[in-house]
C-alpha distance (Angstrom), angle and dihedral (degrees) to the residues before:
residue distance angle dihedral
X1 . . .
X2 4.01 . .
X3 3.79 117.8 .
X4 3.71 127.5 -162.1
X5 3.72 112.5 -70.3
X6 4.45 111.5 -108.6
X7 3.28 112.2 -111.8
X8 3.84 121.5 -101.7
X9 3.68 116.9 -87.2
X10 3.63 110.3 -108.6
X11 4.35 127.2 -148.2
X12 3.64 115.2 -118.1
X13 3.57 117.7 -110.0
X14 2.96 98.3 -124.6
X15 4.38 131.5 25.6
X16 3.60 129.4 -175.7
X17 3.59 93.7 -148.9
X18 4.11 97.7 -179.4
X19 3.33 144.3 18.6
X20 3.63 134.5 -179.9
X21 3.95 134.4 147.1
X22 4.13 105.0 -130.3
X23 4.31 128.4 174.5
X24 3.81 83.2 -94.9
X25 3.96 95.3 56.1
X26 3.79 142.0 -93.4
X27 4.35 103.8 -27.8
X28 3.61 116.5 -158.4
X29 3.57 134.9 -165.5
X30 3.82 122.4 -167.0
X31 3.46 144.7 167.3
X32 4.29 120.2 -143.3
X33 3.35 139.1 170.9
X34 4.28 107.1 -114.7
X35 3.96 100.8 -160.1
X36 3.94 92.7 -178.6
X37 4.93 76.3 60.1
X38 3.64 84.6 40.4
X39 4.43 82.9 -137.7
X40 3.57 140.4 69.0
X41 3.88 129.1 -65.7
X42 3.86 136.7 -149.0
X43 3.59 114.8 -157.9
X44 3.53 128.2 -174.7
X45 3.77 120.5 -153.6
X46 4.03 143.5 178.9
X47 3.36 108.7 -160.0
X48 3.91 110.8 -42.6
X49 3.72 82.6 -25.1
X50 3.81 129.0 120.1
X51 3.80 111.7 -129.7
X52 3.67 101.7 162.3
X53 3.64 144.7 -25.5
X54 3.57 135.9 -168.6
X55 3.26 97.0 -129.2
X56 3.78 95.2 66.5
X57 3.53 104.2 50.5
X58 3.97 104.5 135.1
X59 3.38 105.2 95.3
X60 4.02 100.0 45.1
X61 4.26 79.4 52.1
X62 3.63 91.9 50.6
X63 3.44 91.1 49.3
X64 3.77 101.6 64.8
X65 3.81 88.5 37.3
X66 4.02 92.9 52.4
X67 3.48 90.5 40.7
X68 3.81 97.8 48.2
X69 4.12 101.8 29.8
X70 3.84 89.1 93.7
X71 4.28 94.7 65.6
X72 3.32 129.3 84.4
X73 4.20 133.1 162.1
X74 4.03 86.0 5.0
X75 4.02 111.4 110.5
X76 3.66 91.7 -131.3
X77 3.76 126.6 -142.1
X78 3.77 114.2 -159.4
X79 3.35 134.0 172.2
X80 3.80 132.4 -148.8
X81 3.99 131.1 -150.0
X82 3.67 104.6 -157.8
X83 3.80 136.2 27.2
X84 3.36 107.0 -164.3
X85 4.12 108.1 148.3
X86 3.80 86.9 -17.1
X87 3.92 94.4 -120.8
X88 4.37 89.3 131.8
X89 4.09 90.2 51.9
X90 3.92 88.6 44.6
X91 3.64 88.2 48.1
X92 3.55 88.8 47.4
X93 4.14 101.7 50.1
X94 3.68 81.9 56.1
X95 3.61 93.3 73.5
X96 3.97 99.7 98.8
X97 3.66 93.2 -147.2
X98 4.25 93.3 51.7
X99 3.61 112.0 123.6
X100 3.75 101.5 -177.8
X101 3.68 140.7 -3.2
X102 4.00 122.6 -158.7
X103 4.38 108.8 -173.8
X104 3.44 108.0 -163.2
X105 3.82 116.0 -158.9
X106 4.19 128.0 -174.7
X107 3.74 88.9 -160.0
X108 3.89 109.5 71.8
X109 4.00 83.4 -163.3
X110 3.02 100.3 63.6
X111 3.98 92.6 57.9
X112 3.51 94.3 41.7
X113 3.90 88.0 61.8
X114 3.79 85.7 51.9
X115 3.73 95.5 58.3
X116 4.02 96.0 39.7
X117 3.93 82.4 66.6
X118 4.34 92.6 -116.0
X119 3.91 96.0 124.6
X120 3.64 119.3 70.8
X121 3.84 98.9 -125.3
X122 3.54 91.5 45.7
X123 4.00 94.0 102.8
X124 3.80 86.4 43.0
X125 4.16 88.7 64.9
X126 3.44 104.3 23.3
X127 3.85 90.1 61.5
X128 3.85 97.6 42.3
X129 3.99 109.0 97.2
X130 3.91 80.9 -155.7
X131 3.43 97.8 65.7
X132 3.80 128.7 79.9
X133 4.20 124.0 -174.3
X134 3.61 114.2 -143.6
X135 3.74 134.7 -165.9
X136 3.64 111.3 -147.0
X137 3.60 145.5 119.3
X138 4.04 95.2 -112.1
X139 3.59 100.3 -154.9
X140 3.93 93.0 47.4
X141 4.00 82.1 48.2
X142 3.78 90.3 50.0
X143 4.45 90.1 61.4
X144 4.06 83.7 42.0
X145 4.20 109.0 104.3
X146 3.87 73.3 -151.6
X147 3.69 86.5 68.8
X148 4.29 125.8 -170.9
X149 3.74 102.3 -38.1
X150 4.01 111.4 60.6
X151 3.88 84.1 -165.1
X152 3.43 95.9 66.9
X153 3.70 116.6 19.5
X154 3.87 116.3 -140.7
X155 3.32 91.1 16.3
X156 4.20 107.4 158.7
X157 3.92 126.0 -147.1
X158 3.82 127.9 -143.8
X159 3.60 87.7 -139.6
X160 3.99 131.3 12.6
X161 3.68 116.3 -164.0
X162 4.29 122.0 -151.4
X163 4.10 123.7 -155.0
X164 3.39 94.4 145.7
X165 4.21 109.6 113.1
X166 3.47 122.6 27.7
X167 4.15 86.4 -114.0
X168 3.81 138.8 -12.6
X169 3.72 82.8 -96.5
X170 3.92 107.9 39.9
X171 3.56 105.7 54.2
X172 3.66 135.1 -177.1
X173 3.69 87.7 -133.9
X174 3.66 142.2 21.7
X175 3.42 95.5 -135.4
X176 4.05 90.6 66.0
X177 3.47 87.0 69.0
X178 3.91 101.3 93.1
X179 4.06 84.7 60.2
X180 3.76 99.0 69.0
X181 3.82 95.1 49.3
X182 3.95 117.7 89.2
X183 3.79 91.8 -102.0
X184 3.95 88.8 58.7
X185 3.74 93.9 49.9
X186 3.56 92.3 51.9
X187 3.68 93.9 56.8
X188 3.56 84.3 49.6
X189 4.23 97.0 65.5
X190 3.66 89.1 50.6
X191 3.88 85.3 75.7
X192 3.80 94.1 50.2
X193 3.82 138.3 88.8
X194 3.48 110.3 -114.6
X195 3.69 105.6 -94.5
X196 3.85 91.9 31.4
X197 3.51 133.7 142.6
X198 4.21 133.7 -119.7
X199 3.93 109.1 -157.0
X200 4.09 118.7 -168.6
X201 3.71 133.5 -172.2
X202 3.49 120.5 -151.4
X203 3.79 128.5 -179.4
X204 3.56 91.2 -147.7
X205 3.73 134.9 74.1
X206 4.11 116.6 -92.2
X207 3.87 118.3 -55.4
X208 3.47 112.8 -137.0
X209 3.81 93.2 -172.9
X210 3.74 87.4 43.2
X211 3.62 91.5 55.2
X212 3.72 93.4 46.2
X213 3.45 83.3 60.8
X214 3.71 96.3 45.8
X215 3.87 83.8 54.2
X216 4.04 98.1 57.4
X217 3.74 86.3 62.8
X218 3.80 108.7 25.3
X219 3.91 132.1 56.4
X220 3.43 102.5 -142.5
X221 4.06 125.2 20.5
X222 3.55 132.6 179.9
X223 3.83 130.2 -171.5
X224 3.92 107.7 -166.1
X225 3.73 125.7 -163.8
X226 4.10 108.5 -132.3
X227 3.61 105.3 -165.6
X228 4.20 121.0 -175.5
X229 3.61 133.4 155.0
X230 3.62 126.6 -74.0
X231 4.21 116.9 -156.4
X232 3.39 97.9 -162.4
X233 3.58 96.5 60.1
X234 3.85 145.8 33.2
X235 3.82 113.8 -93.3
X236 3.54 130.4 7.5
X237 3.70 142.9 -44.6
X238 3.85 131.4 -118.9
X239 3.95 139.4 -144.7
X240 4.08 124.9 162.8
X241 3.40 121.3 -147.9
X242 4.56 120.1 -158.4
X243 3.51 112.6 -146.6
X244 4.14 116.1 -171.6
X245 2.95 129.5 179.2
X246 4.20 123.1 -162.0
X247 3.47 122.6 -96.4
X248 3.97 104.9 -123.7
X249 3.74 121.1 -111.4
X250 4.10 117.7 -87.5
């Protein structure tokens, strides 16, 4: 005899993913239906904090393609500070002249999330030979002679690539601090090619004082206004991405 048919399983609006207390805070990772984006959105968050979300993914895209527009027949080597949802390293193994790609993340989280398959670009990374997820704290790595890559120690980058703080001034901790100061940059070109490129996301607009500062220790710096729509509000939405460029050797 036929019987009615069940009705179709439906998603929850809203998931919490993730949770795990960390030094920082509580981090969250959740899954919710947006109906102004019509599709589902991963959020990452410390505390009441917004870390990430997928539905803001512009500027960490533009900053791998910024950052990496200017190579061509090199096989690049670039480094990233900051996982997060993974959409800069993505970004980033779409160059067609990338070699390899080493993500280093402070929050060991964050990567395990990435390799349980519950972020969306996790399939994109964890199936690219090129690409390498490590857990470190990247500024502590940066004053390290050992450098980015614990594999091979000293190793230098053609391009390194920061979404780490929400800006050079509002930073997720105090201790970042020391980074954005002309000492901290410096350390920063010892772990690049000569010729290579430092790319920077900020959440805020462009910094003049922060690109005067940029300017004592690289030769040519950039701050680049990423606009992209915002649906929860009228207008449009804005990210700025730094690119430096080392001053050559005397």
């Amino acid at each position: 005899m036929g019987g009615s048919a069940k009705p179709a399983r439906t998603r929850a609006r809203f998931e919490e993913l993730a949770w795990q207390h960390t030094p920082l805070g509580e981090l969250s990772l959740r899954r919710r239906w947006d109906p102004a984006a019509g599709r589902d959105v991963h959020e990452i968050k410390l505390g009441d904090d917004y870390l990430m979300s997928s539905l803001f993914t512009t500027g960490e895209v533009e900053l791998a393609r910024l950052a990496l527009a200017g190579w061509s027949e090199t096989r690049l080597e670039v480094a990233v500070g900051g996982l997060g949802l993974g959409y800069t390293a993505q970004a980033a193994l779409d160059h067609p002249d990338l070699a390899s790609l080493v993500v280093v993340e402070a929050l060991g989280e964050v990567i395990d999330w990435h390799r349980r398959g519950l972020i969306p670009t996790a399939a994109v990374l964890g199936a690219d030979p090129r690409c390498r997820l490590v857990h470190g704290d990247f500024f502590a790595m940066l004053r390290s002679p050992a450098g980015l890559d614990p594999e091979t120690p000293g190793r230098r980058f053609h391009a390194i690539l920061i979404d780490i703080d929400h800006s050079p001034r509002h930073l997720l901790h105090p201790d970042h601090a020391w980074f954005y100061q002309p000492a901290g940059l410096r350390r920063l070109t010892a772990h690049l090619h000569p010729g290579g490129v430092l790319g920077l996301w900020s959440n805020d607009p462009p910094d003049d004082r922060f690109v005067a500062t940029l300017r004592e220790v690289f030769g040519q710096v950039s701050a680049e206004t990423v606009r992209f729509p915002n649906p929860y509000q009228p207008g449009q939405a804005a990210n700025t991405i730094y690119l430096a460029h080392p001053l050559p050797n005397p």
